[in-house]
N, C-alpha and C positions, 0 to 999 in steps of 0.2 A: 661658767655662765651664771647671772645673775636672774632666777629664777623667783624672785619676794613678786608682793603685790605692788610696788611701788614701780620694777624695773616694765611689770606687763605695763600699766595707765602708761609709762612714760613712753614703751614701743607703741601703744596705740594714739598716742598723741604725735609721733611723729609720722605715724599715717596719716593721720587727718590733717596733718601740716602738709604735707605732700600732696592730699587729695584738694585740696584748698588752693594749693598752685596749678594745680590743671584745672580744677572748678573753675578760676578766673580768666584764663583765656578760652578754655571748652564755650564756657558759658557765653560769652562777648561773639565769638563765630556765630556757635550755632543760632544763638536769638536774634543776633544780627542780618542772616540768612531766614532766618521764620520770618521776619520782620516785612523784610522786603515779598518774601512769599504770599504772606497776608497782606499784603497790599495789591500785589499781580490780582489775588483769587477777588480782591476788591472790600476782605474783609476789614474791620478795624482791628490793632491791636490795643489793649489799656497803657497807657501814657507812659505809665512808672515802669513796664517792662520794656520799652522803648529807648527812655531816659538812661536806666540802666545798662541797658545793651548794649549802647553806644559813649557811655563816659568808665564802663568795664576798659576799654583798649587801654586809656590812657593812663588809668589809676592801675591795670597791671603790669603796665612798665615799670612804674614807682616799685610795688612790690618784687619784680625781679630784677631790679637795679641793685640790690643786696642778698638778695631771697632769703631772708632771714624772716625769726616770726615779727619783728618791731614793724619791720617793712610792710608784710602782709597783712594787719594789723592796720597799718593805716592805707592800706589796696584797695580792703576790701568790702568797704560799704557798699558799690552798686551791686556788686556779687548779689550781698544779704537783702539791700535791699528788692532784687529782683526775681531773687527767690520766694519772700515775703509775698511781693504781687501774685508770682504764679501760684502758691497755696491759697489763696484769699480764694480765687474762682473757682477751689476743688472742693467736694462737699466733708463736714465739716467731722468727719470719722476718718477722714485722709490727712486734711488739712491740720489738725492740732497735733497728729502724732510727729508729722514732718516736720512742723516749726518748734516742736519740743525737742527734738535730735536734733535739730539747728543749732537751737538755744546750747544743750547738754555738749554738742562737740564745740561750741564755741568757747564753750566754762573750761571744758579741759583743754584746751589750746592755749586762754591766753589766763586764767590761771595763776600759773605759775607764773608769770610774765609780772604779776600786779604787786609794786612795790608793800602793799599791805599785809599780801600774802607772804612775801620772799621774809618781813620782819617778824613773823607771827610768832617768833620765838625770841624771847628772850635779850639771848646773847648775840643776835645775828644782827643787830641794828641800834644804832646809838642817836642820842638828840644832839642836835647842831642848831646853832642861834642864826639864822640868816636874816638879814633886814629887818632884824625884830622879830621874824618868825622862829618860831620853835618846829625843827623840822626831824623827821625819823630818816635817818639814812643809813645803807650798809656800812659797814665799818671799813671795809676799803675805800670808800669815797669820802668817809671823814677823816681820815688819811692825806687822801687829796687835796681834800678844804683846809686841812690844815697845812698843807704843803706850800699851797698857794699863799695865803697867809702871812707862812714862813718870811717865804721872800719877801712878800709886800712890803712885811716890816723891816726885812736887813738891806733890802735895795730899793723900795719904792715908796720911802716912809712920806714924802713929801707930795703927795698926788700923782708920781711919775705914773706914765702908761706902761704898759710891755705886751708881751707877743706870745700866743699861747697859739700853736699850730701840731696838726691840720686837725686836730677835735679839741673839743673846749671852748668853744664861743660862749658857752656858761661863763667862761671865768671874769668876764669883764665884767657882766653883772654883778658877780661875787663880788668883785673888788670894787666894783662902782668905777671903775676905767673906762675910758673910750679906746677903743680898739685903734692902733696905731696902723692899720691896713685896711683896705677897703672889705680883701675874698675873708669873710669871717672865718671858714666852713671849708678852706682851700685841700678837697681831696680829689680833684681832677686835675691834668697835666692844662697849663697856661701857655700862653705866646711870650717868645721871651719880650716883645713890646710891651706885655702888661706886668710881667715882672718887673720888669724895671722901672716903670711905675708905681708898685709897690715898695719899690728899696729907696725911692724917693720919698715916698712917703714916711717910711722909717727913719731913713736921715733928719726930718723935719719932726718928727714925733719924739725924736730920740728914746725909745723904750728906756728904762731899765734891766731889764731881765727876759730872758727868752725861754717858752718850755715848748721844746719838738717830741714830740710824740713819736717813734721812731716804730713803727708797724706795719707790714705787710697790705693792706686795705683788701679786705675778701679774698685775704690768703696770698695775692697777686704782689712780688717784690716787687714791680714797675711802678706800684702805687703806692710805695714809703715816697712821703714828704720832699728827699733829698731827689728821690728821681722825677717827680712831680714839678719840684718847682726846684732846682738846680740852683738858681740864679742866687737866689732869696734864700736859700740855705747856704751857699757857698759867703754870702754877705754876714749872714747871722756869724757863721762862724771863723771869721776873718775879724770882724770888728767885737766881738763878746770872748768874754773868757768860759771855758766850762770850769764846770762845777761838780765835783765828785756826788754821786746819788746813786746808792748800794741797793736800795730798797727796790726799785724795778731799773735796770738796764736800761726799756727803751723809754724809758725819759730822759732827755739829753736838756742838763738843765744848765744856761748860760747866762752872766750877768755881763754889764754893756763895761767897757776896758775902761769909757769912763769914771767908773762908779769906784768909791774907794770900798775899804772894808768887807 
């Protein structure tokens, strides 16, 4: 067992990850039932716990639609903010110590999350030219950028589009491509009526190159790419050739039969 100072912050931060995920639905019932309460007894409640009570359901969906912390993270502003409102009315030796533990478990939560933090050292982040920006990224992602790149130059050299599926809607930008499909972001299962629509529009786009991302989606195999969209993967890989890529396996990297070289 890992017993340092680093392995304790990092089990209490995954408390307060966990306490955050029940905070967001605890909190939307219960205030949402006070709500209604104080209004039977004829009182008022202040506006911003209200607001929050009730846009709490819908931004904790979002957050347990992954329940990761990126997710929760962006859950969880009615949460804070409607925590905020109930401190505001308690007096003020309650009030600053609560929203400073607020503050204090929110620093160690997302943290480690903050790409300024993850670089703080070193050797863990390298500069990348994007658009003329000068940007710090991990060094596995400048890997990527450079991967992409790669190909743009040996199969996309002349503006061609391509198809970077089911994450990486970044990479059009990167490349300054218009995306040859309409589902940018395609990680839910489709109708095969809109797949096919989709593979018509690839016919028409003619990609150059295809990179599938071949992952599990929240650990779940029904939610790799190939079971999602069937269609649209069994096309890719009919009409593309693969491309040998040692570096990570689940990238499945394919150029169009088209394409020479």
């Amino acid at each position: 067992a890992d017993f340092s100072p680093g392995a304790y912050a990092e089990g209490i931060r995954q408390v307060l990850i966990g306490l955050f995920f029940v905070a967001a639905v605890a909190f939307a019932v219960l205030f949402i039932i006070w709500v209604f309460y104080q209004k039977i007894r004829g009182k008022q409640t202040p506006p911003a716990i209200i607001a929050a009570a009730f846009l709490m359901l819908p931004y904790a969906h979002h957050a347990y639609s992954s329940s990761d912390v990126s997710h929760l993270a962006q859950g969880i502003f009615p949460l804070l903010i409607g925590f905020l409102a109930l401190f505001y009315s308690l007096p003020s030796k309650i009030k600053w110590p609560l929203s400073l533990t607020l503050c204090l478990a929110s620093l160690l939560i997302m943290l480690p999350q903050h790409p300024g933090w993850q670089c703080r050292g070193s050797s863990r982040c390298v500069n990348v030219e994007i658009s003329q920006d000068n940007l710090k990224v991990r060094q596995e992602t400048a890997r990527d950028i450079e991967l992409l790149r790669h190909l743009a130059r040996q199969y996309a050299s002349q503006g061609e589009t391509f198809i970077a599926v089911p994450v990486w809607p970044g990479a059009y930008a990167l490349l300054e491509r218009k995306s040859p499909i309409w589902e940018i972001f395609p990680l839910l299962p489709q109708s095969k009526a809109f797949e096919e629509t989709e593979i018509e529009r690839i016919k028409q786009a003619r990609p150059a190159f295809a990179v599938i991302i071949d992952f599990p989606l929240r650990g779940r195999d029904e939610l790799r790419y190939k079971n999602t969209h069937p269609l649209t993967n069994k096309f890719i890989q009919d009409n593309f050739e693969r491309i040998p890529y040692a570096r990570k396996p689940e990238y499945q990297i394919y150029k169009a039969k088209w394409i020479s070289g």
